[in-house]
C-alpha positions in Angstrom: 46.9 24.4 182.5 49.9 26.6 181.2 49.0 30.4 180.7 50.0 32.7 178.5 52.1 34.6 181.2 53.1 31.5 182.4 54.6 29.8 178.8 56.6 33.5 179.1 58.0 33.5 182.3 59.5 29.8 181.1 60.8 31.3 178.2 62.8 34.0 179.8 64.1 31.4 182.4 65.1 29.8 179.7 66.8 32.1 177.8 68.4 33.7 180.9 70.2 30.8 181.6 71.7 30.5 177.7 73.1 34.0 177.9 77.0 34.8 178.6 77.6 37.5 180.7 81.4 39.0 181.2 81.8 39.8 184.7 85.0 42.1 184.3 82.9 44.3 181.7 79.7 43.9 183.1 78.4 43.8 180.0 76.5 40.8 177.7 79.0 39.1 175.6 77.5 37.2 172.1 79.2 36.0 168.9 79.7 39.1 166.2 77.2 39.6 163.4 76.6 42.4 161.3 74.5 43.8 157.9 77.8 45.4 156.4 77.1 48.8 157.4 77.5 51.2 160.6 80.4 49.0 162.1 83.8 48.7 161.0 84.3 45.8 162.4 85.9 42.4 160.7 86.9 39.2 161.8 86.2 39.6 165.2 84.8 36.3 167.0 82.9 37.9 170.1 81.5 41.4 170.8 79.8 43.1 174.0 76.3 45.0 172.7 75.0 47.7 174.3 71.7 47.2 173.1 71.3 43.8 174.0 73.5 44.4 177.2 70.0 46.3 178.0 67.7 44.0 177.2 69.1 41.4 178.8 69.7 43.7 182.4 65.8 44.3 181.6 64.8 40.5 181.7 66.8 40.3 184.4 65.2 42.0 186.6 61.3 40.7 184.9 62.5 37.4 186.2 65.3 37.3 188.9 65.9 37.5 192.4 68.5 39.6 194.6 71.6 38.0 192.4 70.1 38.9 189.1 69.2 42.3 190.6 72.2 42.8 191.0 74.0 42.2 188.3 71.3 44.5 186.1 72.0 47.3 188.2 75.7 47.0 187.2 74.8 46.1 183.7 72.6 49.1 183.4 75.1 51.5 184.8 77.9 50.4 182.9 76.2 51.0 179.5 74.6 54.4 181.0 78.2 55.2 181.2 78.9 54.3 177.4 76.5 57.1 176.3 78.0 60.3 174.7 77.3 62.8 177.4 79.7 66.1 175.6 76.5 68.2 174.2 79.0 69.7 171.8 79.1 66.5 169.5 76.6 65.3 166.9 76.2 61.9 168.5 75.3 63.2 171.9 72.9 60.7 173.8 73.3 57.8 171.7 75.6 55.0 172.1 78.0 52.8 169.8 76.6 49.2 169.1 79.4 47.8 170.5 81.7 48.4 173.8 84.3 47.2 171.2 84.1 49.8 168.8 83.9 53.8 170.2 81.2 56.1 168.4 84.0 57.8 166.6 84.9 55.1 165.0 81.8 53.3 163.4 81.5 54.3 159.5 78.7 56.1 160.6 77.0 55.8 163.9 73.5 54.5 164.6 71.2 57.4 165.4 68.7 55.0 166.2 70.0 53.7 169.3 68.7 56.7 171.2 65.4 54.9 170.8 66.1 51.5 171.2 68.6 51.9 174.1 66.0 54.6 175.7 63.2 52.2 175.3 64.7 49.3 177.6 66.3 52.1 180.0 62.2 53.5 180.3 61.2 49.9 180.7 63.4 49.0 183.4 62.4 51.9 185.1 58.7 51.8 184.4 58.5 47.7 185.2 61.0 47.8 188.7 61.3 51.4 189.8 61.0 50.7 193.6 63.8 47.6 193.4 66.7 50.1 192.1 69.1 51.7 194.1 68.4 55.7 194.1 72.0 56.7 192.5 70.9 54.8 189.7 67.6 55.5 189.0 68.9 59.0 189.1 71.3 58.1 186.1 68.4 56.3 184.6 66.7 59.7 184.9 69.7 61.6 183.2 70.4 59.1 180.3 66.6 58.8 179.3 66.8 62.6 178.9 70.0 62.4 177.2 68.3 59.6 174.6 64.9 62.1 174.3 67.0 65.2 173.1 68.7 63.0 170.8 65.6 61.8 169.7 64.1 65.2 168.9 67.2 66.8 167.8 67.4 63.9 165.0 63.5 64.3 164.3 62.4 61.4 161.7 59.8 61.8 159.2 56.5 59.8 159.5 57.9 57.3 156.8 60.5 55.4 158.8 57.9 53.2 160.5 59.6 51.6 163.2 62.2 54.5 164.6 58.5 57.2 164.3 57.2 55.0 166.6 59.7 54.3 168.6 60.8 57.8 169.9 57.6 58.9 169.9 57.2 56.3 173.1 60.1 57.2 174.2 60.0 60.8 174.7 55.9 60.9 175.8 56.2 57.8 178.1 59.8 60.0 179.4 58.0 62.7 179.5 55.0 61.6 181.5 56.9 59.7 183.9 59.4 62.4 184.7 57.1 65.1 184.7 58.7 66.6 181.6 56.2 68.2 179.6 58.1 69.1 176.8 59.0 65.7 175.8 55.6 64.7 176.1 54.1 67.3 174.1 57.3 66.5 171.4 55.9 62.4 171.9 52.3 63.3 170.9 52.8 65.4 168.0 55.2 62.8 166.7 52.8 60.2 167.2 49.4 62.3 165.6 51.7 63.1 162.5 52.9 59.3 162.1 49.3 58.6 162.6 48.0 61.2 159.8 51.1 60.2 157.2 50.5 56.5 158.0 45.9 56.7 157.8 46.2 58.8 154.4 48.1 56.0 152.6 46.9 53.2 154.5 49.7 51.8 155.2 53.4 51.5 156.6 55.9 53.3 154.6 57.8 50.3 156.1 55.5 48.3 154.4 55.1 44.7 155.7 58.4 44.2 156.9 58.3 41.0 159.7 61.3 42.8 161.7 60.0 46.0 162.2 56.4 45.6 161.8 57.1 43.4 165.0 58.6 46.4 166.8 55.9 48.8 165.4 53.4 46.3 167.3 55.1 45.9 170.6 55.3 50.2 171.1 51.4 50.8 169.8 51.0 48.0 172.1 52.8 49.4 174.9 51.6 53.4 174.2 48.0 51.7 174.3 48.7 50.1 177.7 51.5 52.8 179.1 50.2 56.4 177.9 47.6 58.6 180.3 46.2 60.1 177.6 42.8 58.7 176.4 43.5 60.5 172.5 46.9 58.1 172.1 45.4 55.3 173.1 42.8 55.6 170.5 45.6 56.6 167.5 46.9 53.6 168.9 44.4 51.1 168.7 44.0 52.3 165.1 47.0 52.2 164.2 47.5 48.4 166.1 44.5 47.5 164.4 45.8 48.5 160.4 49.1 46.9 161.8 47.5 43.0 162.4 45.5 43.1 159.2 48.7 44.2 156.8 50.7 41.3 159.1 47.4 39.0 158.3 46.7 39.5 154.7 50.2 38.5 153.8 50.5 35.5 156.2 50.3 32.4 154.0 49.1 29.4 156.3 50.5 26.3 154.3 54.1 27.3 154.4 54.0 29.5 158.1 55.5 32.3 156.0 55.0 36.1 156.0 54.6 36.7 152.2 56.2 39.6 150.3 57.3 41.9 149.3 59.0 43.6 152.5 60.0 47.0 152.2 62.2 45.4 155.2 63.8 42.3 156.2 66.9 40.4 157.6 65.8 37.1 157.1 64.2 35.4 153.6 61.8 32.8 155.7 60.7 33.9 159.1 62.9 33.9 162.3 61.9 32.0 165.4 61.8 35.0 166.8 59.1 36.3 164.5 57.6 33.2 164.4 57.6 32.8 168.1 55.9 36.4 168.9 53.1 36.0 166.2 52.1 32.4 167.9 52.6 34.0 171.1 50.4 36.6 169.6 47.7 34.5 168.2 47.8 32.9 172.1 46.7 29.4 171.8 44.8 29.1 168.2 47.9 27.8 166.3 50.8 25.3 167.7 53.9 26.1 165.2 56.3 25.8 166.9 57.2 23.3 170.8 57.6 24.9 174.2 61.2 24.1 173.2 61.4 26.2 169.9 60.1 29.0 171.0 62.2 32.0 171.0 62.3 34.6 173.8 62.9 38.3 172.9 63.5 41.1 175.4 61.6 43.4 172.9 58.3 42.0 173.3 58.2 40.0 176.9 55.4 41.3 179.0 54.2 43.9 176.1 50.0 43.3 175.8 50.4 41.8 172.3 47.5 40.2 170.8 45.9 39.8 167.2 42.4 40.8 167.0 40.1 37.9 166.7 38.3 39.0 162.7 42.1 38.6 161.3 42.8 35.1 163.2 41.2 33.0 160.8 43.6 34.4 157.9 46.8 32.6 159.5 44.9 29.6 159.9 42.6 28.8 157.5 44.6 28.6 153.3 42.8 29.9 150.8 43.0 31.9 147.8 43.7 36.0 147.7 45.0 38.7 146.1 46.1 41.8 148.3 47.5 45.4 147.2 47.9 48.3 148.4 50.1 51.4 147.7 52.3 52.2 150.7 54.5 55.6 149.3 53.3 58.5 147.5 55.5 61.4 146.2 53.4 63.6 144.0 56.4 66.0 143.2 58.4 63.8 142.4 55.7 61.2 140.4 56.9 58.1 142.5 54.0 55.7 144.1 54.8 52.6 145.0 52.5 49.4 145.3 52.6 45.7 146.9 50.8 43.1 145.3 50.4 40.0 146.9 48.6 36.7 145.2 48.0 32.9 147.2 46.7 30.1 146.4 46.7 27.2 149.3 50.1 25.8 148.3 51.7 29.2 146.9 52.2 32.9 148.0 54.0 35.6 145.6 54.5 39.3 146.2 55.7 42.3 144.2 56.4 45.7 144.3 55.8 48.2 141.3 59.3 50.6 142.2 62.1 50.1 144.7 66.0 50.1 145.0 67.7 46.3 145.5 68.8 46.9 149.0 69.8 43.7 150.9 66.8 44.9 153.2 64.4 44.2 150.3 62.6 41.2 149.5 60.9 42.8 145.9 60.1 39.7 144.7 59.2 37.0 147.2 57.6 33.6 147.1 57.1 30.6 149.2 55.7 27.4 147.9 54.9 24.2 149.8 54.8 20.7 149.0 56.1 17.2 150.9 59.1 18.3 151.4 58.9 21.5 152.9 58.8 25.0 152.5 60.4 26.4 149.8 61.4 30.3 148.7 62.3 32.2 145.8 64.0 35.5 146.0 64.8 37.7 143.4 68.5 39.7 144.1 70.6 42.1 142.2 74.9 41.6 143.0 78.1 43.6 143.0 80.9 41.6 144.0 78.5 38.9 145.4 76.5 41.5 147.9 73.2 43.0 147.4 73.7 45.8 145.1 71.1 48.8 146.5 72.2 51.1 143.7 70.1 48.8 141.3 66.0 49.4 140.6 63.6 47.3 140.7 60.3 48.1 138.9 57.2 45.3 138.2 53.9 44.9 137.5 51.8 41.9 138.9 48.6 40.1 138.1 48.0 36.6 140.4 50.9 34.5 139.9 52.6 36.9 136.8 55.3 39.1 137.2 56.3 41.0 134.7 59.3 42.6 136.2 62.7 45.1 134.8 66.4 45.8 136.6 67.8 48.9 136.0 70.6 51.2 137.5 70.9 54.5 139.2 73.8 56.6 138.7 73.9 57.7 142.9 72.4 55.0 144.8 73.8 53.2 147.6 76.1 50.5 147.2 75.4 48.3 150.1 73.8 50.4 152.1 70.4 52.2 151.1 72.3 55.6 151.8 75.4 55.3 153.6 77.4 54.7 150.6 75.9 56.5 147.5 77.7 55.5 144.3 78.9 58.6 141.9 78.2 57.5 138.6 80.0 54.4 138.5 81.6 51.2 140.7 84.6 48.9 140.3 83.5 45.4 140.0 83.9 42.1 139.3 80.9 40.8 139.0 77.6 42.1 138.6 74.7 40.0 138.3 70.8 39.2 138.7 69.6 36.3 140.6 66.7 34.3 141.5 67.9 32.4 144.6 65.9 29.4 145.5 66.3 27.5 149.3 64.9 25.8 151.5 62.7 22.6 151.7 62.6 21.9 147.7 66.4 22.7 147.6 66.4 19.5 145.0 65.2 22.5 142.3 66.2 21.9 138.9 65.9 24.0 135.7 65.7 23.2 132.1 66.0 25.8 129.4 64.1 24.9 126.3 64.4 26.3 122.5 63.2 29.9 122.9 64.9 30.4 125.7 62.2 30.0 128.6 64.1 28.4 132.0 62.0 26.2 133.8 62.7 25.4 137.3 61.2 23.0 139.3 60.6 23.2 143.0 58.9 20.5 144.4 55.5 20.1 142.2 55.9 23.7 141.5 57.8 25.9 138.7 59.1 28.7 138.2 59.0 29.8 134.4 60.9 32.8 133.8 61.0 34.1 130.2 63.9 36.2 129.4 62.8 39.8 127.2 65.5 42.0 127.6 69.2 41.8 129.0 72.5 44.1 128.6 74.9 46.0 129.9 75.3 48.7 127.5 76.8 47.0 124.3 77.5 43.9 125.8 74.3 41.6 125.7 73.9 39.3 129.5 73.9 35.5 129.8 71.4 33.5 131.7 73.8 30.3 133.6 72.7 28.3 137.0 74.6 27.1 139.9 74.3 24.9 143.1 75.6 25.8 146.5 74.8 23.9 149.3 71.1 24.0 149.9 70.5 26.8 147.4 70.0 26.8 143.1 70.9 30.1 141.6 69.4 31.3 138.5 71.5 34.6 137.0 71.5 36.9 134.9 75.0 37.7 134.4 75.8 41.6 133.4 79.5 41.2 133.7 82.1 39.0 135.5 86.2 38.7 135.2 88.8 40.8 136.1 88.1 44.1 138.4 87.1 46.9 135.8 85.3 50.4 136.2 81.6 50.2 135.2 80.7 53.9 134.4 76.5 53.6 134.4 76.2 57.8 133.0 78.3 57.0 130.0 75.5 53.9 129.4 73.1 53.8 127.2 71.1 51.3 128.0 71.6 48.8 131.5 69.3 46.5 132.7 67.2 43.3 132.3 63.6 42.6 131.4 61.7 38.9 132.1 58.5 38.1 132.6 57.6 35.5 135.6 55.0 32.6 136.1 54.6 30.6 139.5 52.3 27.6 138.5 51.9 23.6 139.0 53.0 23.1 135.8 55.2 24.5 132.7 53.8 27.2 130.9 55.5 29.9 128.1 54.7 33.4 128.0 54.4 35.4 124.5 55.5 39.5 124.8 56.4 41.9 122.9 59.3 44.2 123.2 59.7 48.2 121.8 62.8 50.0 123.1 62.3 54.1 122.5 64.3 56.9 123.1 66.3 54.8 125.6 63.1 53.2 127.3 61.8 49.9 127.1 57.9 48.8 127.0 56.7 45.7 127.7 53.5 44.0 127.1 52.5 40.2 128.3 49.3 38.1 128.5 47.8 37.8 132.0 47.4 34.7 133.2 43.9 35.0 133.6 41.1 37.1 131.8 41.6 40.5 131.9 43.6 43.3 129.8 47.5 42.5 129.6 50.6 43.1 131.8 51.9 46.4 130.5 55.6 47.6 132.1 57.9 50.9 131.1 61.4 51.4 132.4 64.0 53.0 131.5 67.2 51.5 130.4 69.6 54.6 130.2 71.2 55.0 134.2 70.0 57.6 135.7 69.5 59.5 139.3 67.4 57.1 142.0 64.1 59.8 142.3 64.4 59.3 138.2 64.7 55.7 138.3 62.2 55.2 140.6 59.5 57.8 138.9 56.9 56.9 136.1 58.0 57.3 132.5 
């Protein structure tokens, strides 16, 4: 019978054998991708990593013999030797993401590869330390301290989930290893303070996000099975066990899909990798996916993952279930923000009550399933065609209601959450709301009847969306839908023609108000509308018993922490 460790080795044989390695550079080559942010790259057809560079020298070694030793020895010193070593410069012991692009020039560079590059440096040391050569384990030694410094000299606060984590096993596991007790002590403060920020609110500040709450389970997991101290491995356990039950109350069994919202995500419906590592996870109880589909990741092979057995029977067994929870809670400056997540058996939708529109965000999220597949529904804001993070989200949910408002920020990002703030105002072409709606019920259509209600049909599902409230100062928006390829698109359409400055301070009101219904069949929605000193309220049936949907927002621009806060 095939094991666990077993179905893994496979994988990584597997996936060893599909990579592409450059001799001459020594270094793993793979087709370029990126967010938008961090590189300047364009155009370019192929790039050499040095993250995944690591990873892969890592799995070498997990499952090679003297050739693939080999070659991860020169992999791992030629990426040691990519690290900024001059102590003088900001970006000393990280690296750039790619051998193509120096640190000086990426626009700006990615503090967090201290962590992730000193992770697989620690694992390949930690996992085959009496296979390497002495010289190298020696650099090893050097550029793990190099990556630790970095790591504390950048400090991150308890609220960026993943990278808290993250150097927090990097610089105890370091520390321990090497005898270094200053990076240990540095590793178990971190990790008590992430634990403290993380128990009060009861919840990631990353708050179910499939990419990262994957890493945050693979380091609890490995600083439960790595660390010497008895006290981490109980914070860890903790926090591993409040990890599997946020991943499990939002899994929706009937369409495989992670429910919203996600504070973070690359992907709208789950990746193989994700999908891969949570049946990998859930070892044996659900088939997804083949032998052949699975995905192997460097990031999680050999790590002790494994879902506790009380949350197994929410990704198997559909139901109906409402979930929230607030994840982020600044009293001074009167922002909370909370997820609410509803499913029935064939439908999952999730909200959340504040947050910017950064292409990272999935605000407002839902799957639906029927015969032909899975199908999602994600709600975007666009400048110029790109998720436009400068924009604000800000909801209220009750089951399968959202009563929901878009408004702007006057210094926001523009596609970045931070890296390119906004002063005021953008050029643009175009800027629009949109529901996008892909996957298996790609066949949507939508009908708009006499008061204005669009209908759209997905599968045996609809989506009614009832417009309240739509401009862009004096110029009222336009509803209009569009096909392209597998996708519908139903917008909301601020502005669009020729390139013009949009000054959002000189404003006095931006921003759209709708209310929306996820059902089996069409339905309207009554509300009622009062616009105050440059505020809107909004007030809607719920779609059960209960007291209404009530929603404030403001509609004059104004700072993000403004935005963002209650009225």
């Amino acid at each position: 019978m095939l094991t666990h460790s077993d179905l893994e080795r496979r994988l990584l044989q597997r996936w060893l054998q599909k990579q592409e390695y450059n001799e001459d550079l020594r270094l793993l080559r793979v087709p370029f991708s990126s967010p938008g942010y961090h590189t300047a790259l364009k155009d370019v057809p192929f790039v050499h990593p040095t993250r995944e560079s690591l990873g892969y020298a890592v799995a070498l070694l997990d499952g090679g013999g003297e050739a693939e030793l080999e070659r991860a020895c020169a992999i791992l010193d030629r990426v040691i030797a990519l690290q900024e070593t001059d102590r003088s410069l900001p970006t000393y012991g990280i690296w750039s993401w790619f051998y193509e692009e120096p640190l000086g020039d990426m626009r700006p560079p990615d503090w967090n590869w201290a962590d992730f590059c000193g992770k697989q440096l620690l694992l390949a040391v930690r996992k085959h330390e009496d296979r390497l050569p002495e010289a190298l384990k020696e650099r090893l030694r050097e550029a793990v301290f190099r990556a630790c410094e970095a790591i504390i000299a950048r400090n991150v606060g308890p609220g960026y989930t993943n990278i808290a984590i993250m150097g927090a096993f990097v610089t105890l596991i370091a520390g321990e290893m090497y005898g270094q007790e200053a990076f240990a002590v540095y590793g178990r403060q971190r990790l008590h303070a992430f634990y403290e920020y993380t128990m009060r609110l009861g919840a990631f500040e990353e708050y179910n996000s499939p990419t990262y709450t994957k890493v945050a389970l693979v380091e609890l997991s490995d600083l439960y099975a790595w660390a010497k101290s008895p006290e981490i491995k109980t914070l860890a356990a903790k926090l591993l066990h409040l990890a599997w039950g946020a991943v499990a109350n939002h899994f929706h069994p009937a369409t495989r899909q992670w429910g919203g919202p996600h504070a973070r995500s690359y992907d709208t419906t789950l990746s193989p990798s994700v999908r891969s590592f949570l049946q990998i996870a859930l070892q044996g109880r659900v088939e997804w996916l083949t032998e052949e589909e699975l995905a192997y990741d460097p990031q999680w092979y050999g790590s002790p993952i494994g879902c506790p057995d009380e949350v197994v029977p929410l990704f198997t067994e559909p139901s109906v279930r409402t979930h929230a929870q607030v994840f982020y809670r600044n009293e001074e400056k009167g922002i909370e923000k909370t997820a609410s997540f509803y499913q029935t058996e064939t439908l999952c939708i999730g909200s959340v009550s504040r947050e910017n529109m950064w292409n990272q965000r999935r605000n407002l999220l839902a799957y639906v399933s029927d015969e032909q597949g899975t199908s999602y529904v994600w709600l975007r804001c666009l400048h110029d065609g790109y998720d436009y993070a400068a924009a604000v989200f800000t909801s209220v949910q009750r089951e399968n209601r959202v009563l929901f408002g878009i408004g702007f920020s006057t210094n926001g990002g523009d596609t970045h959450n931070s890296l390119d703030r906004i002063r005021g105002s953008i050029e643009a072409k175009d800027l629009r709301l949109r529901f996008e709606i892909g996957g298996g019920g790609c066949d949507a259509k939508v009908e708009q009847d006499l008061q204005g209600e669009l209908h759209v049909t997905v599968g045996r599902h609809v989506l009614n969306i009832r417009p309240v409230f739509a401009s862009l100062g004096e110029a009222s928006a336009r509803w209009e839908w569009s096909r392209e390829e597998d996708r519908l698109y139903v917008d909301c359409v601020f502005y669009s023609g020729i390139n013009r400055t949009i000054d959002f301070e000189s404003l006095c009101q931006a921003g759209a108000l709708a209310v929306c219904t996820f059902a089996e069949e069409r339905v309207s929605c009554s509300f009622k509308l009062t616009l105050k000193e440059q505020a809107a309220f909004v007030e809607c049936p719920a779609p059960s018993e209960g007291g209404p949907l009530r929603l404030s927002m403001r509609l004059k621009p104004a700072l993000m922490d403004t935005m963002l806060s209650a009225l």
